[in-house]
Kinemage of the C-alpha trace (Angstrom):
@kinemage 1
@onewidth
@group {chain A} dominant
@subgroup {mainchain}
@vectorlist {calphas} color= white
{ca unk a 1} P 265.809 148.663 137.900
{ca unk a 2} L 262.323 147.781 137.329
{ca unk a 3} L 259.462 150.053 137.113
{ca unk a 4} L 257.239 150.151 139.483
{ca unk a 5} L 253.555 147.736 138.611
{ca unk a 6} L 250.378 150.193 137.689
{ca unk a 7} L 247.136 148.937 139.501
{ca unk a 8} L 245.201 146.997 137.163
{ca unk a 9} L 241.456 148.932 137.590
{ca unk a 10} L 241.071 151.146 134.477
{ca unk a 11} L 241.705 154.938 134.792
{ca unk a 12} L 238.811 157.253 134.939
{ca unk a 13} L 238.620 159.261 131.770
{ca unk a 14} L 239.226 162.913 132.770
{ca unk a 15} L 235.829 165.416 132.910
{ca unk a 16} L 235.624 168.329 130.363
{ca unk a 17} L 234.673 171.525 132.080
{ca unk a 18} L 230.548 171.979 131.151
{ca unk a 19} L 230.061 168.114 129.731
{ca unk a 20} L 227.898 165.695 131.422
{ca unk a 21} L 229.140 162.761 132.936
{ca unk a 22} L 229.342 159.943 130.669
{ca unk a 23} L 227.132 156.937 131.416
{ca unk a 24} L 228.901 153.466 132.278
{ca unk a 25} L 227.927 151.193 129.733
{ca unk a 26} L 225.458 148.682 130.201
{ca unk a 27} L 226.850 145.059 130.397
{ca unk a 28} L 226.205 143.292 127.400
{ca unk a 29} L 223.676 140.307 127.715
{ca unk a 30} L 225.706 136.987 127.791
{ca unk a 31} L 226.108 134.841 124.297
{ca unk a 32} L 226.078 131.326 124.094
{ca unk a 33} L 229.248 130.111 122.836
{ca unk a 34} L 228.676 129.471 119.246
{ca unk a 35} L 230.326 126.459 118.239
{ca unk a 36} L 233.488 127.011 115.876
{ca unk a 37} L 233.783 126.046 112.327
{ca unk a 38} L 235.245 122.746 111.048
{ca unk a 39} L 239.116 122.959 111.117
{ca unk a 40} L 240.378 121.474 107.646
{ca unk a 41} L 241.327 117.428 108.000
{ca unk a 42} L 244.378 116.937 109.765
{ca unk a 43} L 244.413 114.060 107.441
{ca unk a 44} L 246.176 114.425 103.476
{ca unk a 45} L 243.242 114.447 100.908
{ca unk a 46} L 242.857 111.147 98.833
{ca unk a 47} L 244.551 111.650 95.236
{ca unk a 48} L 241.287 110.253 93.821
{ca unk a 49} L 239.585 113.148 95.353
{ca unk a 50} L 241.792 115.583 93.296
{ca unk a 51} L 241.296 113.173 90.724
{ca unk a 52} L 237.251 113.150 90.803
{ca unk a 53} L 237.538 117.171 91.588
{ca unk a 54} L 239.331 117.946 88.705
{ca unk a 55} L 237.162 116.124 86.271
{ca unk a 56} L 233.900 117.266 87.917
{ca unk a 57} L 235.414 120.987 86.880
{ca unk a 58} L 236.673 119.557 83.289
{ca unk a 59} L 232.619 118.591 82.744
{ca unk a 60} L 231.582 122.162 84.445
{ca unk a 61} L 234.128 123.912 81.609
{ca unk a 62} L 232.781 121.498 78.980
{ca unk a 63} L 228.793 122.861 79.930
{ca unk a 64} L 230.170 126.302 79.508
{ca unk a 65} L 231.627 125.650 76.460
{ca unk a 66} L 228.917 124.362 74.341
{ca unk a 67} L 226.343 127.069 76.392
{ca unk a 68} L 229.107 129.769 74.500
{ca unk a 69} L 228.774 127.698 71.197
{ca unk a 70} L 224.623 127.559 71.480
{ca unk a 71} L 224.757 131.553 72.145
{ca unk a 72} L 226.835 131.817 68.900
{ca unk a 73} L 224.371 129.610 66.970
{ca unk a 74} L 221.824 132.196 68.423
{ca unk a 75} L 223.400 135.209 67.640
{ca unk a 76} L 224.325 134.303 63.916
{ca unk a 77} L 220.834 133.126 63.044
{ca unk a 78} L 221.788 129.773 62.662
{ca unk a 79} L 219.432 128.170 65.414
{ca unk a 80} L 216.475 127.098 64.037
{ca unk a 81} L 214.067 126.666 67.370
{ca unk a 82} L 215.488 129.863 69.176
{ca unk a 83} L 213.520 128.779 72.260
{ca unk a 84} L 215.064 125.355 72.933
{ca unk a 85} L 218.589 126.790 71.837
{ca unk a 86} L 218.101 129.463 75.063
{ca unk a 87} L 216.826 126.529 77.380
{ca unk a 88} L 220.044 124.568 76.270
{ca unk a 89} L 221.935 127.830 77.521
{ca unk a 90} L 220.503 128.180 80.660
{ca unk a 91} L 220.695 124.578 81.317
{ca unk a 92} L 224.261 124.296 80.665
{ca unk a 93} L 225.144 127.150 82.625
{ca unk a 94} L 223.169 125.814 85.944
{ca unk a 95} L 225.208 122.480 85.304
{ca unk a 96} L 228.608 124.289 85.129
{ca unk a 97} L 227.621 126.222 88.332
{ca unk a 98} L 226.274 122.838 90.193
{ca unk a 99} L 229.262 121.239 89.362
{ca unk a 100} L 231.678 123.791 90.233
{ca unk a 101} L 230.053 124.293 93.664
{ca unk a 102} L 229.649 120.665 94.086
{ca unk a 103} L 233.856 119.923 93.471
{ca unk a 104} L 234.482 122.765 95.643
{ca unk a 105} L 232.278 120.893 98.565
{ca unk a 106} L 233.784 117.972 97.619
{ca unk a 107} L 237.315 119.463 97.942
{ca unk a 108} L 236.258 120.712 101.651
{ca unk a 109} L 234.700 117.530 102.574
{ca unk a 110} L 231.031 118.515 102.401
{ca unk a 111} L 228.567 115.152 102.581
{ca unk a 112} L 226.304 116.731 100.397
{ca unk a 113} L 228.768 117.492 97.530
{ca unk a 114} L 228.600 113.939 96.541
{ca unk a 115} L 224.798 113.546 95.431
{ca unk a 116} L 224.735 116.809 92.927
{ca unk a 117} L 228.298 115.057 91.385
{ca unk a 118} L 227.098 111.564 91.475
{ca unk a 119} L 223.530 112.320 89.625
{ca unk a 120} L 225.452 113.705 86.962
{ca unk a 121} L 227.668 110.958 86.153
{ca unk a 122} L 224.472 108.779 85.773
{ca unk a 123} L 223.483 110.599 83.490
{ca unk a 124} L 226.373 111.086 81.280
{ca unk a 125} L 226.312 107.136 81.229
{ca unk a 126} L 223.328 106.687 80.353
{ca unk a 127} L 223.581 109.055 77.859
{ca unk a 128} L 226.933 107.939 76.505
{ca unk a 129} L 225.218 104.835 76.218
{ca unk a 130} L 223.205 105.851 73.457
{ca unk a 131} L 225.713 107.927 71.526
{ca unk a 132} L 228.265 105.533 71.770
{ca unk a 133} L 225.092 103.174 70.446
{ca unk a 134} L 224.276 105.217 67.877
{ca unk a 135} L 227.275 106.544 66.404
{ca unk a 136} L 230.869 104.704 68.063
{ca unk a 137} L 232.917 108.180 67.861
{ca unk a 138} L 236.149 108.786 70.171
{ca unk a 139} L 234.182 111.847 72.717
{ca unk a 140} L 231.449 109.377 73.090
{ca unk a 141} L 233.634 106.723 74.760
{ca unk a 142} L 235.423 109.907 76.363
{ca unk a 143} L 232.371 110.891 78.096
{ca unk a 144} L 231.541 107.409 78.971
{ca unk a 145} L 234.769 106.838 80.650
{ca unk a 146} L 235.120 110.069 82.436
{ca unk a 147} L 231.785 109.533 84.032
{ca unk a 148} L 232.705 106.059 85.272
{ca unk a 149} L 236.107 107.406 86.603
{ca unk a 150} L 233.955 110.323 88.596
{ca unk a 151} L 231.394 107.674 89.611
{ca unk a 152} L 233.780 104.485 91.072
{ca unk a 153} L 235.988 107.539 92.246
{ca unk a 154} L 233.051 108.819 94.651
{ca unk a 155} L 232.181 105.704 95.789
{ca unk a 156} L 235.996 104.690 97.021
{ca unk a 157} L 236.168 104.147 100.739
{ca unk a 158} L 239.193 106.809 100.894
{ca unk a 159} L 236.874 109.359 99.303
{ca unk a 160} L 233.708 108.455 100.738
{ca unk a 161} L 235.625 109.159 104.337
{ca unk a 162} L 237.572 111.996 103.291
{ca unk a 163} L 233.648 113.668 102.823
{ca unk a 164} L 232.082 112.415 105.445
{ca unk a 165} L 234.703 112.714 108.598
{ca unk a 166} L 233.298 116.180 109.810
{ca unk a 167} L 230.357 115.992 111.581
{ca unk a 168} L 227.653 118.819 111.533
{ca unk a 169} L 228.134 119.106 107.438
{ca unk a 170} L 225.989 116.908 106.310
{ca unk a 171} L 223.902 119.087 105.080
{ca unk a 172} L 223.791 122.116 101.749
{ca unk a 173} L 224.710 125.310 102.690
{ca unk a 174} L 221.545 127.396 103.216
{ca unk a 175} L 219.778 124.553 104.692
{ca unk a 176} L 218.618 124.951 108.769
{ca unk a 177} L 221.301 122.325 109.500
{ca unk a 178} L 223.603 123.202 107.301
{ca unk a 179} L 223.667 127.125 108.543
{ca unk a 180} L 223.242 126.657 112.686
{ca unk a 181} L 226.429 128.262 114.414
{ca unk a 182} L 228.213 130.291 111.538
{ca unk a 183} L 226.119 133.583 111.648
């Protein structure tokens, strides 16, 4: 046996002796749909992308680690312009953070991910450049290479599509563009 079907208008809720009658709520005001966010690629990522991720974080670590060794120079005495030495630290540590947020956009598929990565890598050449110029030593031509790996690894079609398939991120978090639709 079934039971028998309710009606489907809501029940009343029951009055208290000596209480007012409640109010019916006002309706609220109609939202425009906001559009949804991005759904991950159906696609699988590139391995150069995990490739050119993972090194962007090995250069973030790198930053951090010679920002720790310039606050130890600092803290035993053995800086000699204190000033510069506390630049260098705050420097390093913005890199590290640009870099890390950057291979985490890059990971997603953000456009803009690529141009904070990319900068970078110029200037570790050009940089590397000179050292290895100056003085031929094994990290020199480790820096050199890494940055060229990052650098042809952005520009590969695979990875240049895997960041640039989803429309509507082209632009940084934050940004008027980049922020419409995900309040």
């Amino acid at each position: 046996m079934s039971s028998p079907r309710r009606p489907s208008t809501p029940s009343r809720p029951r009055k208290k002796k000596g209480a007012a009658a409640p109010r019916p709520a006002a309706p609220a005001p109609a939202r425009p749909a906001a559009p949804t966010a991005p759904t991950a690629p159906t696609a699988r990522r590139p391995a150069m992308l995990a490739v050119v991720c993972l090194l962007t974080l090995l250069e973030a670590a790198a930053a951090v680690g010679l920002s720790v060794a310039w606050v130890s120079d600092l803290v035993r005495g053995v800086s000699v312009r204190p000033a510069a030495t506390v630049f260098l630290v705050v420097f390093g540590l913005t890199v590290a953070l640009v870099l890390v947020a950057s291979a985490r956009g890059l990971w997603r598929g953000r456009r803009w991910a690529r141009s904070p990565v990319m900068t970078w890598q110029i200037m570790l050449v050009v940089l590397s450049l000179g050292w290895v110029g100056a003085d031929p030593a094994p990290w020199a031509w480790g820096v050199l290479v890494v940055a060229l790996v990052v650098g042809v690894g952005l520009l590969l079609p695979s990875v240049v599509a895997a960041t640039t398939a989803r429309p509507g991120d082209d632009d940084a978090p934050g940004t008027t563009r980049g922020t419409a639709g995900r309040r």
